[in-house]
N, C-alpha and C positions, 0 to 999 in steps of 0.2 A: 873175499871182498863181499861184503853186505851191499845187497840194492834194496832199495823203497820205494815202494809201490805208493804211490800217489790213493788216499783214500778218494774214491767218487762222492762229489757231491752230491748225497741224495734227494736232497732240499730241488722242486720245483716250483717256478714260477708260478702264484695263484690264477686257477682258471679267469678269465675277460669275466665282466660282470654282464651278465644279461640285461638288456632295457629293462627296467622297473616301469609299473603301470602308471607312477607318477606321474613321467615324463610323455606317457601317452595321454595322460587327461591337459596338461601343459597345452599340446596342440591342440586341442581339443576347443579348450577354455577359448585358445586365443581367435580360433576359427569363430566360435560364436561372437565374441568381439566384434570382430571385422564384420561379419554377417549383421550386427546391431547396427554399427554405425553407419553401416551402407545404408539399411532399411532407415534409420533416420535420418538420413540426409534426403534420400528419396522423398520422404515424407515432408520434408518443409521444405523441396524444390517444388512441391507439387501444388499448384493455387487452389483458393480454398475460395468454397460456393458463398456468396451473398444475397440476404434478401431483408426488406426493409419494409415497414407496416407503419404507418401512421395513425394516433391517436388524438381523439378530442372526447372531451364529456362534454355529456348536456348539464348536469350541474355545474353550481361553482364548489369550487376544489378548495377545501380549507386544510387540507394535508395532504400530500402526496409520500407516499413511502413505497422508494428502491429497492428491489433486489435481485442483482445482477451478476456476470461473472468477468463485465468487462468495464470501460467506459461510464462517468456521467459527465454529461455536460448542462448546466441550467443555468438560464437566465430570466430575470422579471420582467413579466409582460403582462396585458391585459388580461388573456386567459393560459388555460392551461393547455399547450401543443406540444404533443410528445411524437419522435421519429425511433425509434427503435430496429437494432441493424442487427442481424444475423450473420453470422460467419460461422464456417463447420468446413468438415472434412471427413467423407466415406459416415456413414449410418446417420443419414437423414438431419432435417431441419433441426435445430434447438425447440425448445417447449419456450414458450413465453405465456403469462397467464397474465389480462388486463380486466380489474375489476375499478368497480364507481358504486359506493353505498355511503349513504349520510354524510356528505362531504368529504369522504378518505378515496383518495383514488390510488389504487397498489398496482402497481406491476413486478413480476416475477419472473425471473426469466432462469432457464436450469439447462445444463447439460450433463449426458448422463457419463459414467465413466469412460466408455468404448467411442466414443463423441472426440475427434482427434483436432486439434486448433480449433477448439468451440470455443466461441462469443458470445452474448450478448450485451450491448450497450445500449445506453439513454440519450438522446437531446432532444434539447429544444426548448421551449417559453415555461413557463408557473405563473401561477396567480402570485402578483408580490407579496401579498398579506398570506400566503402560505407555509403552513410549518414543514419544512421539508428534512426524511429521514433517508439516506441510503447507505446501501451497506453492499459493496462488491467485491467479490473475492482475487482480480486481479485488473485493476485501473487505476485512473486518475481520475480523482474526482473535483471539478471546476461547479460553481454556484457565485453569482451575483446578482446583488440587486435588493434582495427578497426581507424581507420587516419583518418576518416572525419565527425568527430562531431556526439553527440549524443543527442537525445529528449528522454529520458526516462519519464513514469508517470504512479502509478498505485493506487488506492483507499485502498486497502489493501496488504502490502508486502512491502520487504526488495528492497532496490535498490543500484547493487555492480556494481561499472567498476573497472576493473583492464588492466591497460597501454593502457587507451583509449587514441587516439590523439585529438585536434580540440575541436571547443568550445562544454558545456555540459549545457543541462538541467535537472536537477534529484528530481521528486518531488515523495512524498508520502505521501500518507493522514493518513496512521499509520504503522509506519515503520522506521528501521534505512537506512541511509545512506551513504557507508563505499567503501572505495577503492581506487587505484591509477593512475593519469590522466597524462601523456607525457605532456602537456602543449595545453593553450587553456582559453578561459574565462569559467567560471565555474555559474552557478544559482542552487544552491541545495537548497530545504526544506522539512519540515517533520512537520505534525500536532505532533505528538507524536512518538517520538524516536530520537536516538543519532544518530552526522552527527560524520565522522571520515576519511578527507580526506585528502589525500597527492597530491601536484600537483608538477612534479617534474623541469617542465620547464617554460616557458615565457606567460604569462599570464597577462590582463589590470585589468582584475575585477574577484574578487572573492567573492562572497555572501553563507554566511552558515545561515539558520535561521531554527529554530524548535521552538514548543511549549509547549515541555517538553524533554528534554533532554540535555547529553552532548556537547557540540563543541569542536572539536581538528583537527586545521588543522594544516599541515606541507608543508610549502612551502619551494626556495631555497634562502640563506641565501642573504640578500639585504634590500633595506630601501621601505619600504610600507607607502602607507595613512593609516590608521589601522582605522575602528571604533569598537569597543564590547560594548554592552551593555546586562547584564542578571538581572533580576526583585531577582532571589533567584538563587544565587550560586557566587564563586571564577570569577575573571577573568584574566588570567595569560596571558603576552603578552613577548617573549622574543625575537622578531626579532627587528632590528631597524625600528623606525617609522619618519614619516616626512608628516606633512601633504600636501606639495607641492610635493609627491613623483608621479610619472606617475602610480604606482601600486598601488589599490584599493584592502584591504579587510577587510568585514563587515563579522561579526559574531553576531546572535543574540539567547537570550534563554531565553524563560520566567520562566523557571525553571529546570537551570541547570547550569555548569560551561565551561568557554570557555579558551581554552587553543591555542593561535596561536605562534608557535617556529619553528626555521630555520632547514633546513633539514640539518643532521651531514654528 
């Protein structure tokens, strides 16, 4: 009788794989993580220092030009009264620089990169017959009242006149807007948010343009050049048009609806 010996398998099971460094920097990554967002939370639990300086010239102020990193606020008054506000956190005050030559009165205000929840903002009165420019890198910028044309421009924030006179510039890189202009040529745009302007008097050109929002402008009842064009949304036009009219207005939306109708 024949027996058979069973051959051994000599095939073993592949060695366990050793942790790879991968998986070490993994923890690693995610400990720094957690280590970030604790330190920033810390950091905006934590209040942050104020301090506030008031301004007046001794001349009179036939332009005043903003440049800020927060806030404007301005309204027409007899002269020209400016409050300006500090806010910071850890490495000292903000710089603000306040100068007055041949009627231009400038202030400046800067924070340097290591400057943590750094501010500075504007309020207060203007001369109304003042041409007023500002330009801030994260606010809202508010102006009424004022007869000699306006340059608003901010990176972040809402931008509102209410019964400005003279022509206007009004940009915003994310932000609506909204308000109402005495008469004057008008350049408003907006990366993102809705424009919503009324202009109540005599005006050559008007331009609304945004990159995501509504258009609705109200002007006074008469025959316009009209252009609108919106990529996604309505576009309702209820004033008379005429393209040989002397009055220009352009509305544009790439994603939104435009709405231009006569003032009631």
């Amino acid at each position: 009788m024949t027996s058979i010996t069973p051959t051994p398998n000599l095939e073993s099971n592949p060695p366990a794989e050793a942790p790879g460094p991968n998986r070490a920097w993994i923890w690693v990554l995610l400990a720094l993580v957690v280590v970030g967002v604790a330190v920033a939370l810390a950091v905006w639990l934590l209040p942050t220092s104020t301090a506030t300086q008031n301004e007046t010239f001794d001349g009179e102020v036939d332009q005043l030009v903003i440049d800020v990193t927060g806030g404007v606020d301005l309204v027409a008054g007899d002269q020209t009264e400016l409050t300006i506000t500090k806010e910071w956190l850890f490495a000292g005050e903000p710089t603000v620089d306040v100068a007055y030559e041949n009627g231009v009165a400038r202030v400046e205000g800067e924070c340097s990169w290591f400057q943590i929840n750094c501010t500075t903002s504007v309020s207060g009165t203007v001369a109304s017959d003042a041409v007023i420019e500002v330009r801030t890198s994260a606010g809202s910028i508010d102006v009424g009242g004022t007869t000699s044309g306006v340059d608003l421009e901010t990176s972040a924030g809402s931008v509102n006149v209410d019964d400005v006179t003279g022509s206007a510039r009004l940009v915003t890189s994310a932000g609506s807007i909204t308000g109402s202009l005495a008469d004057g040529d008008v350049e408003a745009e907006t990366s993102a948010g809705l424009i919503d302007l009324t202009v109540l008097g005599e005006f050559t050109s008007l331009s609304a343009s945004t990159s995501a929002g509504d258009v609705d402008l109200t002007v006074p009842d008469d025959v316009y050049d009209v252009e609108a064009d919106t990529a996604a949304g309505s576009v309702n036009i209820s004033v008379r048009t005429d393209p040989s009219a002397g009055r220009h207005v352009f509305a544009e939306s790439s994603a939104g609806s435009i709405t231009i109708s006569p003032a009631s």
